[in-house]
N, C-alpha and C positions, 0 to 999 in steps of 0.2 A: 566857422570854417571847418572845413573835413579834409584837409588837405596838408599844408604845412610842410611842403618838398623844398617849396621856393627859398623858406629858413634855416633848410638844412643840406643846401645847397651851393650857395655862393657866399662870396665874400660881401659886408656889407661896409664899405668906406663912405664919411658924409662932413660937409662941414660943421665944424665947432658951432655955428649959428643955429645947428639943430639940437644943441644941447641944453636942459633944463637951465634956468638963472632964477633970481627970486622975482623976476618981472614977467617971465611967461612958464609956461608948460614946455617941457621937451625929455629928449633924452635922458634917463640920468646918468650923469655921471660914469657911477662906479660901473653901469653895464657896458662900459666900449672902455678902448684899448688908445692911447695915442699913437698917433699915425706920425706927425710934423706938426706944424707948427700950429696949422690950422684945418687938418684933418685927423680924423678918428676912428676909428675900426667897432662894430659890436664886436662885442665878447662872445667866443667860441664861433665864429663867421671863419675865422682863418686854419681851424685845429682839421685834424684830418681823422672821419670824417668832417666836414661841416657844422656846426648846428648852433642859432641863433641864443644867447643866454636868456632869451626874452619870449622863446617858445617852450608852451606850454601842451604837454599830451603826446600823443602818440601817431606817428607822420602816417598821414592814409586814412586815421579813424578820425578820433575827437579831437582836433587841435585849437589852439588860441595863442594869441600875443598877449602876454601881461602887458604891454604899452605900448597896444593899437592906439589907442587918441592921440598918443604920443609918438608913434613910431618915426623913423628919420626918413627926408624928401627920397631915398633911394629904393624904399619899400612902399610908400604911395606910390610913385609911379613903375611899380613891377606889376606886370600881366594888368592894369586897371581894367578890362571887361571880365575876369576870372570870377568875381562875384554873381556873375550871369552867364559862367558856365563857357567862358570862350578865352578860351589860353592865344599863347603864341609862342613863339618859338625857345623861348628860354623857360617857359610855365612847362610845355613840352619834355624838354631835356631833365629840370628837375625831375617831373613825374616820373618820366624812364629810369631815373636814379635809382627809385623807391619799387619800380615794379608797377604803377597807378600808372592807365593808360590817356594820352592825351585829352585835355578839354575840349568840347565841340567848336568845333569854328561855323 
């Protein structure tokens, strides 16, 4: 990734079902915040500015997710064609955040 707007841009809330247990891969834990009963917040999603506890680098250069394989159902499905360079309207708005101008559509 070269980008990293979308993590440091929105809130990220997701169910408890996306969180690690000793029977699969997921979230951990200590990086979200509870939400209710059966949702949960990343950590630094809500602080102002933005920015994911799980982003790593510098928003516009060299970024990465320490737990992409991992990440929760609310970041898989964010901008899913961004990877091939074609945003939409919220990949968009992030970018403007940062000053990085929108993806090809």
């Amino acid at each position: 990734m070269s980008c990293g707007a979308c993590c440091a841009a929105f809130r990220v809330d997701f169910h408890r079902d996306d969180l690690a247990s000793p029977e699969r891969a997921g979230v951990p834990e200590a990086m979200t915040v509870p939400l209710t009963a059966t949702l949960v917040r990343m950590r630094g999603t809500d602080e102002a500015p933005p920015r994911c506890v799980a982003l790593e680098g510098e928003i516009g250069g060299a970024v990465h997710c320490a737990i992409y394989e991992q990440r929760p159902g609310p970041c898989r499905d964010f901008a899913p064609y961004a990877p091939l360079g074609i945003g939409d309207d919220a990949c968009d708005r992030a970018r403007c955040r940062y000053g990085l101008p929108p993806l090809a559509l």
